[in-house]
N, C-alpha and C positions, 0 to 999 in steps of 0.2 A: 450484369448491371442493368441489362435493361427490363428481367424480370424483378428486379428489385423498385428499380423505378414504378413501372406498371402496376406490382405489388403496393407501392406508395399513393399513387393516385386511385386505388380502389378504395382504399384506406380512408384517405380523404374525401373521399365521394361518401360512404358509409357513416363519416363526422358528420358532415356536412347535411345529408338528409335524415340522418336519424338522432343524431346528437350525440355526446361524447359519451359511449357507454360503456363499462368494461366488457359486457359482450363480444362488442366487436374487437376490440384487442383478445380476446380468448378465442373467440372465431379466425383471428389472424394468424395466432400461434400452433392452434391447432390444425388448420388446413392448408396452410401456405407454408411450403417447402422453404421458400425465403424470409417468411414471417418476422423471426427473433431478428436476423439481418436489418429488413426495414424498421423493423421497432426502434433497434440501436442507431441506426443511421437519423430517422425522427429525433431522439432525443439527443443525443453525440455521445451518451454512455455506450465504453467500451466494452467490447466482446472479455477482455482481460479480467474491466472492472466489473463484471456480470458475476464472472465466474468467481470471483475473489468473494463477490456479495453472497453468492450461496452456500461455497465452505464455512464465511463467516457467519449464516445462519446454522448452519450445520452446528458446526462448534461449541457454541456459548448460547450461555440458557438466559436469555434476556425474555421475558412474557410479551410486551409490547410487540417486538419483533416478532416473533412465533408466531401470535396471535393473527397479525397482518400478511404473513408468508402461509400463513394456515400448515405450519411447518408437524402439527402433531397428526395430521391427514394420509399426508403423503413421505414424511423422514422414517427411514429404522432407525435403529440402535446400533452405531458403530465405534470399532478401540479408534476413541479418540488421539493415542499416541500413536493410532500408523494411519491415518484419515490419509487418502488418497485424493486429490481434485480429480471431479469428474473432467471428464474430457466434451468437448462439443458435442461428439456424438451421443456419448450421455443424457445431455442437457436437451439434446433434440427430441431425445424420444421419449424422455419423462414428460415435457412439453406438448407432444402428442399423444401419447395416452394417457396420462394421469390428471387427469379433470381438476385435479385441488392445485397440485404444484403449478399447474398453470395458469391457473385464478391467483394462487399466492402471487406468484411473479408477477401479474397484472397490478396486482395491487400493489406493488412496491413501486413500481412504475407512477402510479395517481398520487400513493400517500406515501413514500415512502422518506421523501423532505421532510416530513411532518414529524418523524419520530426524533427524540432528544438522543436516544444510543447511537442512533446513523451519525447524527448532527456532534456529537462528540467521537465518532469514530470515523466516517468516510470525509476526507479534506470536501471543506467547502465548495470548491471549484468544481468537484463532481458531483457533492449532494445538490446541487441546483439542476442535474441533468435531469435528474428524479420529480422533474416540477408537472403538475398536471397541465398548465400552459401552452409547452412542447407537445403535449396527444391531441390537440384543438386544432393544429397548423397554425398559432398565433404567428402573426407574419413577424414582431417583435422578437418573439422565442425564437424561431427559426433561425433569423439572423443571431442571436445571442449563439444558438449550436454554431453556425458557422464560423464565429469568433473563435468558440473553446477551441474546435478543432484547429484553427489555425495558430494559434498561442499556447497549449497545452505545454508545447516543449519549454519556449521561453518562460511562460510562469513558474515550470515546476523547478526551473532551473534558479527562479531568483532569488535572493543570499532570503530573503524576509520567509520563503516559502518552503526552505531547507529545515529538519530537525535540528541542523548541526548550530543553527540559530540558536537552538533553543541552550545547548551547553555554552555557547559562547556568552549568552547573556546573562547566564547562572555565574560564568567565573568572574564574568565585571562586577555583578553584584557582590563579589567576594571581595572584590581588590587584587583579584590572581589573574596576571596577566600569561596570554599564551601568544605564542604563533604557529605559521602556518610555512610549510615548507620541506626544502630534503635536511637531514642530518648529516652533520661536518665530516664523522666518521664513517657512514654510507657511503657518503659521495667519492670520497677516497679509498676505501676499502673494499665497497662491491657497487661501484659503479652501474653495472649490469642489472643488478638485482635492485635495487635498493628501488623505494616508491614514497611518495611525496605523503606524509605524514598530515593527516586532520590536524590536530590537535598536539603541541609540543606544550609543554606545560612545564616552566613558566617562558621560557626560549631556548634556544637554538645550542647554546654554549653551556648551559646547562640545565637538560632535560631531567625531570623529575618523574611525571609522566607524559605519558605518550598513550593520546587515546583516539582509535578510527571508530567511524561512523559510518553504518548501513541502514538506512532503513529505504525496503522494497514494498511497494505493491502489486506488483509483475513478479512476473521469475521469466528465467533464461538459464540456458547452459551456461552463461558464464560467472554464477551463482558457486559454479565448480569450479572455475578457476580460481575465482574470488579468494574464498576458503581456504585453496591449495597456499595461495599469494599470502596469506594471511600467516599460514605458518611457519614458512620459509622466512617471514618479515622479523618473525618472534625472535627465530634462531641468530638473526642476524644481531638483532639490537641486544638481546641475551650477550653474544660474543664481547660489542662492542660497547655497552652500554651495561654494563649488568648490575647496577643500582638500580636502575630505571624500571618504574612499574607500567607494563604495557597494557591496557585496557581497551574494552569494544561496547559500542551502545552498537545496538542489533533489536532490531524491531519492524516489523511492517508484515504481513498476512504473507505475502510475496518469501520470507523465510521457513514461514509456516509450513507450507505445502511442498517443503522441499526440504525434510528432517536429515538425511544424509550430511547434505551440506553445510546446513546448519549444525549439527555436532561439529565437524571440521569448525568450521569459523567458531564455534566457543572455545575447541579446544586450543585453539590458537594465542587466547588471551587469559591473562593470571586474574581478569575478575570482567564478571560482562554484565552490561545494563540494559534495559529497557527506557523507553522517554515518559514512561508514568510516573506520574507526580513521586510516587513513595520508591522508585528507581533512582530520579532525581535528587532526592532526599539521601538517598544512600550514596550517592555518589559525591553531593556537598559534604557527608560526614568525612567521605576519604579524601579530598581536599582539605578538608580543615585540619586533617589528622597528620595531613603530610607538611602544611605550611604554620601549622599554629596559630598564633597572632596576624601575621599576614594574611589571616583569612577568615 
């Protein structure tokens, strides 16, 4: 910590008499062992959310993006159906030898707010970490990082900052009411097993569908439990329920880089979504097709 600090205040002394230059963020990354560390502590973008941002440069062929990550420099050519996330150590040592990927990554840091793909794809709350304001030491930014970091949990947690907002607000605009809770026949039948249901559609007494809700930016091992839980969920409500159409919206970068699991958790479900508009859209047809008039 205390080389991280020390690293912090050379930093700042380097702002401060030379002026805000991507040199010296490329000079920081490349010879200071804790560099990227102090970079992310500076702005409060996380080591998680870093690595998330460079698969998703990997991946998708956006020009804007590329163009600013200088991604045709320094990227190969990889099977994008078994794409691995690099690991830190990875990410350190491209960062010190590869002159482009590490200018890229500077520059996403300055401008990387600025781009409409980020801005439609990384949540708000993070693309503001990406501010040039934060690499100046503005005393304002600073405090604003210290905020995120303290609230991160709390925001990501509230009902308006959830995806599952976003289905709930699709079936009001339908007139299809849902709830939220365990099922009558779970609770007496497999107690033990049974787990609290997103999404019961239209209620409780009688379920038509039944649909959960994942979307990750992170990953974790219990990505694999998830999945497992997922299946075993299927079988149950199949036994107990067997009209009932069991559905999964499954979305976020965080599923991406863990295909394994991800198969599990689809196969788990008789039909799976994503939160893009034309997902959405398929999903209001299978409401409508289930309720008729009512919807």
């Amino acid at each position: 910590m205390n080389s991280i600090r020390e690293s912090l205040l050379v930093l700042k002394n380097k702002v401060e008499t030379k002026g805000l230059k991507k040199e010296i963020f490329e000079w920081l990354l490349a010879d200071n062992e804790n560099g990227l560390t102090a970079l992310l502590a500076l702005t409060g973008f996380s080591n998680e959310s870093l690595k998330r941002l460079i698969t998703l440069i990997r991946v998708v062929d956006n020009r804007p993006l590329a163009k600013l990550s200088l991604k045709e420099k320094w990227y190969q050519s990889e099977d994008l159906q078994n794409i691995k996330e690099w690991s830190d150590a990875a990410i350190a040592r491209r960062l010190r030898d590869n002159e482009h990927f590490r200018a890229g990554m500077v520059n996403l840091f300055f401008e990387g707010a600025t781009l409409p793909f980020l801005a439609d794809t990384i949540p708000l709350f993070e693309l503001k970490k990406l501010s040039i304001s934060k690499l100046q030491f503005d005393i304002p930014s600073m405090i604003d990082t210290l905020v995120r970091y303290k609230e991160k949990g709390s925001y990501s947690g509230q009902k308006e900052n959830n995806p599952e907002t976003v289905v709930a607000d699709l079936l009001e605009s339908l007139g299809v009411p849902h709830e939220t809770g365990d099922l009558s026949e779970l609770v007496t039948n497999a107690p033990d097993t049974k787990r609290t249901m997103d999404f019961i559609i239209p209620n409780k007494e009688n379920p038509r569908i039944i649909a959960e809700s994942s979307f990750l930016v992170t990953t974790s091992s219990g990505q694999g439990d998830k999945s497992k839980t997922e299946i075993s969920i299927r079988q149950l409500i199949k036994r107990h329920y067997p009209r009932v159409k069991f559905i999964g919206f499954i979305d976020g970068i965080g599923w991406y880089v863990r295909k394994e699991d991800l198969k599990r958790m689809v196969a788990a479900y008789e039909d799976v979504f994503t939160f893009h508009r034309d997902e959405l859209a398929r999903f209001e047809n299978l409401v409508r097709a289930e309720f008729g008039k009512n919807a």
